[in-house]
BAKE-29057 format. One record per residue (C-alpha): residue number from 0; x, y, z; chain. Coordinates in Angstrom, 1 decimal, padded with zeros to 4 digits. Example, Ala and Ser with C-alpha at 12.3 -4.5 7.8 and 13.67 -1.06 7.14 Angstrom:
! BAKE-29057
+-----+--------+--------+--------+------+
! pos !     px !     py !     pz ! unit !
+-----+--------+--------+--------+------+
!   0 !  012.3 ! -004.5 !  007.8 !    A !
!   1 !  013.7 ! -001.1 !  007.1 !    A !
+-----+--------+--------+--------+------+
***
This chain:
! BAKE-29057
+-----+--------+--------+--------+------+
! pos !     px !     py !     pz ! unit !
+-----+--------+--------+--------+------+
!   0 ! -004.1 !  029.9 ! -006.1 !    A !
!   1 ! -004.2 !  033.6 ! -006.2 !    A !
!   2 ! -003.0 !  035.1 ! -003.0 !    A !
!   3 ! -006.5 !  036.6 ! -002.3 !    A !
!   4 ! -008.4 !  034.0 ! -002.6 !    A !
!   5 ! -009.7 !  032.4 !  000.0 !    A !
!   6 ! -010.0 !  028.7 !  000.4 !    A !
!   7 ! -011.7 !  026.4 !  002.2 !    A !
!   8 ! -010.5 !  023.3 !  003.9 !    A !
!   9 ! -012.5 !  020.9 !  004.7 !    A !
!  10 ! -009.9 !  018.3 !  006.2 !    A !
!  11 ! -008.1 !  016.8 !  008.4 !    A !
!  12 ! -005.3 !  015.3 !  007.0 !    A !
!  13 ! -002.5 !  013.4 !  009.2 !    A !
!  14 ! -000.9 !  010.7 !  006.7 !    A !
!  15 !  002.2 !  010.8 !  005.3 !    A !
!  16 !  002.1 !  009.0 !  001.6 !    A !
!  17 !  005.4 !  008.4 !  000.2 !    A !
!  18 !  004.4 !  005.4 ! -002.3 !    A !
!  19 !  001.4 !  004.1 ! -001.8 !    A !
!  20 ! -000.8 !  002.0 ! -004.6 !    A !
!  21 ! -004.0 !  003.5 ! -006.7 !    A !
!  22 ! -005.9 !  000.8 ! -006.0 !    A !
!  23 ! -005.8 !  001.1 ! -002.4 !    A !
!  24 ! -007.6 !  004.2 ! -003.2 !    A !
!  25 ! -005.9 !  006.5 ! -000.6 !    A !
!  26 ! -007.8 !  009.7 !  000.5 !    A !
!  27 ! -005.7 !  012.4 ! -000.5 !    A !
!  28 ! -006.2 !  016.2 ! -000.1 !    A !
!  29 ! -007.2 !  017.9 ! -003.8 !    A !
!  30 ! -007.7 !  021.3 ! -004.5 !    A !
!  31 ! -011.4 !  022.7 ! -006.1 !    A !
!  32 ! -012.3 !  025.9 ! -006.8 !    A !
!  33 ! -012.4 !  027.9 ! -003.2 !    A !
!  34 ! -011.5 !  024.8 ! -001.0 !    A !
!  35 ! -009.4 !  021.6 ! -000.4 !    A !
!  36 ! -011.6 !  018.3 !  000.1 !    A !
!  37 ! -010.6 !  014.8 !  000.8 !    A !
!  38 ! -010.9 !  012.5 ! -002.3 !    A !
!  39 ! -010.4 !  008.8 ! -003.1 !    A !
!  40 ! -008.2 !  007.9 ! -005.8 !    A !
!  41 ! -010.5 !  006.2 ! -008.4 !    A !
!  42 ! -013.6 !  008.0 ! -009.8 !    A !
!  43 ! -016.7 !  006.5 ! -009.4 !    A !
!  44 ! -018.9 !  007.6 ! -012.0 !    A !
!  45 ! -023.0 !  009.2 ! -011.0 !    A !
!  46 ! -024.3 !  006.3 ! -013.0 !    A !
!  47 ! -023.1 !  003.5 ! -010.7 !    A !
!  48 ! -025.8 !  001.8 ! -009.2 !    A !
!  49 ! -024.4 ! -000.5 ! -006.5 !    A !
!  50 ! -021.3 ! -001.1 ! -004.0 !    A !
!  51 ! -020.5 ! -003.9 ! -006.8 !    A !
!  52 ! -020.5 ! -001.8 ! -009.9 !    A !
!  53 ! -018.9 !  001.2 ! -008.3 !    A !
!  54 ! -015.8 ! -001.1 ! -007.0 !    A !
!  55 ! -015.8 ! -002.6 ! -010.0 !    A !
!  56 ! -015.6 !  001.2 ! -011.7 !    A !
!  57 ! -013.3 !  002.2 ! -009.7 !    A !
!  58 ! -010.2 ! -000.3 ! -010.1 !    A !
!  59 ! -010.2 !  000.8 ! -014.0 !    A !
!  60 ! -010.7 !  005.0 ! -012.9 !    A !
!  61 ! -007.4 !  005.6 ! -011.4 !    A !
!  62 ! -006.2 !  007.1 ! -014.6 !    A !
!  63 ! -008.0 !  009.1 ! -017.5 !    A !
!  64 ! -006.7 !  009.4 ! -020.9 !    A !
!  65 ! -006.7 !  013.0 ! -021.8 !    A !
!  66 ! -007.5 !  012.3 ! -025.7 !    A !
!  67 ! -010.5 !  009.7 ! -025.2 !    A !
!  68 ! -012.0 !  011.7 ! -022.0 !    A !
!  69 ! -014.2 !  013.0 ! -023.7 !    A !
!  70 ! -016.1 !  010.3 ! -025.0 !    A !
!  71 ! -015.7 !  007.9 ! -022.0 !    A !
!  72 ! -018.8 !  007.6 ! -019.9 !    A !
!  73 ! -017.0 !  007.6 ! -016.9 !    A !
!  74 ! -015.5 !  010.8 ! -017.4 !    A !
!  75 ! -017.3 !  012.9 ! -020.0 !    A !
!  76 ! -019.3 !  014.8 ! -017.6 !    A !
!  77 ! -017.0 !  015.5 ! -015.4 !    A !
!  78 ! -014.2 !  017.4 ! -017.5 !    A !
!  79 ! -016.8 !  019.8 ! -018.4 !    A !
!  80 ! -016.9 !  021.7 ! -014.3 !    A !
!  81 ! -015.8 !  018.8 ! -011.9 !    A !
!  82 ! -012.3 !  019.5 ! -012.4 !    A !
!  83 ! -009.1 !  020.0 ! -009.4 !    A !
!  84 ! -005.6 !  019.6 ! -008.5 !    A !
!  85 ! -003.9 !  017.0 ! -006.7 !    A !
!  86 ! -000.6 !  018.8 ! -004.9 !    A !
!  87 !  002.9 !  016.3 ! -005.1 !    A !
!  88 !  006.6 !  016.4 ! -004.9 !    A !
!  89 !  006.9 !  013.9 ! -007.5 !    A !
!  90 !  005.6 !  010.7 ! -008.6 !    A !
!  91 !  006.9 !  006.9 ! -009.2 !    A !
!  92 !  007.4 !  005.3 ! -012.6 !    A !
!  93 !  008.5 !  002.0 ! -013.7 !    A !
!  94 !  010.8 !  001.4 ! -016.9 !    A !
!  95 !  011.0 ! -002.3 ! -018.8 !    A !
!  96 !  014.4 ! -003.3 ! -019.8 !    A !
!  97 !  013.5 ! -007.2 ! -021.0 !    A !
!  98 !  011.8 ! -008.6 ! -017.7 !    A !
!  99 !  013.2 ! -006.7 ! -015.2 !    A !
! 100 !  011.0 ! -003.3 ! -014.3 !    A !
! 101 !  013.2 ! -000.5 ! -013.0 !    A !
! 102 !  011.7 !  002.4 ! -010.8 !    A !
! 103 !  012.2 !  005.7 ! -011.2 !    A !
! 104 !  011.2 !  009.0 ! -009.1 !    A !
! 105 !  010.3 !  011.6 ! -010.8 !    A !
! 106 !  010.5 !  015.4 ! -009.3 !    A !
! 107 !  010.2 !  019.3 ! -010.5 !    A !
! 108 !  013.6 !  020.4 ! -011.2 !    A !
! 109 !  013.4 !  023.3 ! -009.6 !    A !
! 110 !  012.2 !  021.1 ! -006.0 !    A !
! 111 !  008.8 !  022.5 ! -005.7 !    A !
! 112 !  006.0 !  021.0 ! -006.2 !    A !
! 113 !  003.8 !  018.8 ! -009.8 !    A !
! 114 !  000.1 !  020.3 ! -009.7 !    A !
! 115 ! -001.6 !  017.4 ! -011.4 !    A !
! 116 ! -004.3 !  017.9 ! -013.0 !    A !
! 117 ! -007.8 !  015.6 ! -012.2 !    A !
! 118 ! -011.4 !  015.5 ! -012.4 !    A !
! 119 ! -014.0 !  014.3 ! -010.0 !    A !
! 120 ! -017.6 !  013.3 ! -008.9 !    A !
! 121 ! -019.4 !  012.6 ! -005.6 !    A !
! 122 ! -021.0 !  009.6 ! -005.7 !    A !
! 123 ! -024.2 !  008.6 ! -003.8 !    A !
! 124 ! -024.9 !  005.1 ! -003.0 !    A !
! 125 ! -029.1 !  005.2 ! -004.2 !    A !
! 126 ! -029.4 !  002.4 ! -001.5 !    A !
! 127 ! -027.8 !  003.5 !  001.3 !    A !
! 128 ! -027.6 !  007.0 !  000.5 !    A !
! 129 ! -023.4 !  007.2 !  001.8 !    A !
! 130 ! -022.0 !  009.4 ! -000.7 !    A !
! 131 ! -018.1 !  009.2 ! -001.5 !    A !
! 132 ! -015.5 !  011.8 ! -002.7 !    A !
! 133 ! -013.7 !  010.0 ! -005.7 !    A !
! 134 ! -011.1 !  011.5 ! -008.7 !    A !
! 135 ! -009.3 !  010.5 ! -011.3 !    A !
! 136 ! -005.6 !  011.5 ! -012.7 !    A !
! 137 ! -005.5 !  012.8 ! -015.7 !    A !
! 138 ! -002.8 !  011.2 ! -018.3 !    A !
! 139 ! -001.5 !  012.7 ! -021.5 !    A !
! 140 !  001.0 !  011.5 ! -023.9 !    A !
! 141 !  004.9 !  011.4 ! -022.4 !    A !
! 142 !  007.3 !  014.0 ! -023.3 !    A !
! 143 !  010.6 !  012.8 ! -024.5 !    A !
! 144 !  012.0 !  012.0 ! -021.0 !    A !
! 145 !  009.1 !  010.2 ! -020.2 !    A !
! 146 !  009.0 !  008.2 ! -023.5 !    A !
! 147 !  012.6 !  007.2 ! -022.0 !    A !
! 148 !  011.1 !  005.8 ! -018.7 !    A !
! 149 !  007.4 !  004.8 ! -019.0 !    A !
! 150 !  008.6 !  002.9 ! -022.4 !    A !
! 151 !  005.8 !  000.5 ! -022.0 !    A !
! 152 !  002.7 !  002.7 ! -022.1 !    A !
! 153 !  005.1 !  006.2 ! -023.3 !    A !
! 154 !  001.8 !  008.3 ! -021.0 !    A !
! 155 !  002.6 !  010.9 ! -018.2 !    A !
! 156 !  000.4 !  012.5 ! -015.7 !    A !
! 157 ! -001.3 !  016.2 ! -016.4 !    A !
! 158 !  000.7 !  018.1 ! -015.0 !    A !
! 159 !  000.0 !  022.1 ! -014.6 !    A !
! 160 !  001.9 !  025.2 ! -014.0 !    A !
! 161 !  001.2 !  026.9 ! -011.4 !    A !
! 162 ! -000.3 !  029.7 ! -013.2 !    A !
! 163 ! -002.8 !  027.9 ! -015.2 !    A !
! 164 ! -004.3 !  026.2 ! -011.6 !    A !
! 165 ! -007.7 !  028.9 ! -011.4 !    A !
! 166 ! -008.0 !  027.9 ! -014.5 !    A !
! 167 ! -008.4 !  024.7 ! -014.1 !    A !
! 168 ! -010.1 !  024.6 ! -011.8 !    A !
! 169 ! -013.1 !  026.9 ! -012.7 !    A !
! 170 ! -015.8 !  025.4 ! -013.4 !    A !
! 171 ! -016.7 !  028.0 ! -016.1 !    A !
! 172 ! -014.2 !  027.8 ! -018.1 !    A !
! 173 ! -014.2 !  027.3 ! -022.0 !    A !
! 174 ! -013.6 !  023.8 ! -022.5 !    A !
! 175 ! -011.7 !  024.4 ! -025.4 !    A !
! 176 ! -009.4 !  026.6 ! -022.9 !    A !
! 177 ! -009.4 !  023.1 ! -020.7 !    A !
! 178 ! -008.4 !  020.9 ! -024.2 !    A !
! 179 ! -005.2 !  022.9 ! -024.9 !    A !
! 180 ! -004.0 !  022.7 ! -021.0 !    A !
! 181 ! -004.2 !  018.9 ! -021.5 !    A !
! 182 ! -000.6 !  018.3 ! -022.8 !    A !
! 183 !  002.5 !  016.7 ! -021.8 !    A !
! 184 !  004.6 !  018.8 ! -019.2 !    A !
! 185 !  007.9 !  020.0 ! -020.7 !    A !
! 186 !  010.7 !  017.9 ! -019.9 !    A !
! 187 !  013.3 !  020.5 ! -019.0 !    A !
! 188 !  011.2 !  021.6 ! -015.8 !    A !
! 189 !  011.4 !  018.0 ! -014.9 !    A !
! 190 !  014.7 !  015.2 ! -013.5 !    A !
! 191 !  014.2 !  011.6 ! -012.5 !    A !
! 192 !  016.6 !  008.8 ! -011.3 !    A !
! 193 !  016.5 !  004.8 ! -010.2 !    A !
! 194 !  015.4 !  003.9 ! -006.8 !    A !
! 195 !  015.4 !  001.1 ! -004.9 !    A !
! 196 !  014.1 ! -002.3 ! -006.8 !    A !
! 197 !  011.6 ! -002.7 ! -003.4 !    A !
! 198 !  009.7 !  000.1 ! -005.1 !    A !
! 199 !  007.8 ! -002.8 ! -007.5 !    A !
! 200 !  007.3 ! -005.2 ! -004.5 !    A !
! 201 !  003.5 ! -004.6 ! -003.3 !    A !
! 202 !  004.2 ! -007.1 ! -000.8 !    A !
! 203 !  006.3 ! -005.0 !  001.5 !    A !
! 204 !  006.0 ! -001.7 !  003.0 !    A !
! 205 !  007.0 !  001.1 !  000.5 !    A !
! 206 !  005.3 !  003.7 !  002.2 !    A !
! 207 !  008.4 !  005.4 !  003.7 !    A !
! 208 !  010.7 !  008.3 !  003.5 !    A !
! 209 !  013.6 !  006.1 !  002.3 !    A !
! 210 !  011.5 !  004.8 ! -000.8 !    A !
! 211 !  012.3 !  007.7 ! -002.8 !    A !
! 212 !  016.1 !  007.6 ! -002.2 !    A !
! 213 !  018.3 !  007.5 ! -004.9 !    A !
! 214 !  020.1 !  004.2 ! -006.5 !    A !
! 215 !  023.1 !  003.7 ! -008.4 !    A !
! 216 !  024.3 !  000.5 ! -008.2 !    A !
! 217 !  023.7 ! -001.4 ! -011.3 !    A !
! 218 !  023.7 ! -004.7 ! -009.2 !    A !
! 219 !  020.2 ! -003.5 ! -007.7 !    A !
! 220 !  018.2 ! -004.3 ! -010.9 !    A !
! 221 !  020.1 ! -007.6 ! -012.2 !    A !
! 222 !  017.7 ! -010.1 ! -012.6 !    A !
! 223 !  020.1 ! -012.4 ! -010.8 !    A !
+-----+--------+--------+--------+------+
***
């Protein structure tokens, strides 16, 4: 943001999130144009019309493909002005080697911060009439790095400098402006190494500091 601009914030935000799963649909803080709002992970589109339809939406929102976003029902509308910025160091990835999945943390090189780019609608339940903040990540294709590591799907998140965020997140501009921001991320403003195997284990805690520490060993992905 531009130092003179003011934003609002609208939240009140005491997690800590270190890995936590999309489809627990965490609340985290993204940025719009002039404020900060609260917003679960997985868009839920205007046109769903029940609690049903909108979880079922949901679970299949957590990521929007930057080439087909236009055409998707789920997300076509909302490129156009509903766009923002989700604010992380980094972010987890997982590459195959045979069938073992190795996890990887990726972070700037430079240790700042990834401004990710995303989209997103409010949603009003027409029964109830309990509306909910919801967004989606935006994906592109992987640069060369991340060809390396995600080698199952080769995709990447958005990812924005910093100067292209008003941008972004102006709901008036061009969308052809918005089309040539969506590409991969050079890979020399990026680094990445293994972590700990407990990173693909849903059924523990992996929402802790010590998740994103760095691993070595080769013994700690041997599939015996």
């Amino acid at each position: 943001m531009n130092a003179n601009e003011s934003v609002q914030c609208e939240i009140n935000f005491d997690d800590d999130y270190y890995l936590v799963s999309g489809f627990d649909h965490p609340k985290l803080p993204i940025i719009k144009q002039g404020k900060i709002e609260l917003s679960e992970w997985g868009l839920i589109p205007s046109f769903a019309y029940s609690d049903e339809m909108a979880r079922d939406i949901r679970e299949k929102t957590l990521n929007a493909r930057s080439d087909t976003i236009h055409e998707k029902p789920s997300y076509k509308s909302a490129i156009k002005n509903q766009r923002a910025i989700l604010v992380v160091d980094g972010f987890f990835e997982w590459q195959h080697e045979g069938s073992t999945k190795i996890p990887y943390y990726i972070f700037p090189k430079d240790n700042t911060v990834f401004n990710i780019g995303c989209i997103y609608n409010r949603w009003t339940n027409k029964l109830t009439g309990e509306t909910l903040d919801t967004f989606s990540i935006i994906t592109t294709d992987a640069n060369p790095m991340m060809e390396v590591i995600h080698n199952s799907k080769k995709r990447m998140p958005l990812i924005l400098s910093k100067s292209d965020i008003n941008t972004w997140i102006n709901p008036n501009t061009d969308i052809n402006v918005i089309n040539n921001l969506m590409k991969p991320y050079p890979e020399t403003e990026m680094d990445a190494y293994r972590i700990s195997k407990k990173a693909s284990n849903p059924g523990i805690n992996r929402n802790y500091p010590g998740i994103k520490d760095r691993v070595d060993d080769p013994k700690e992905y041997s599939p015996h």
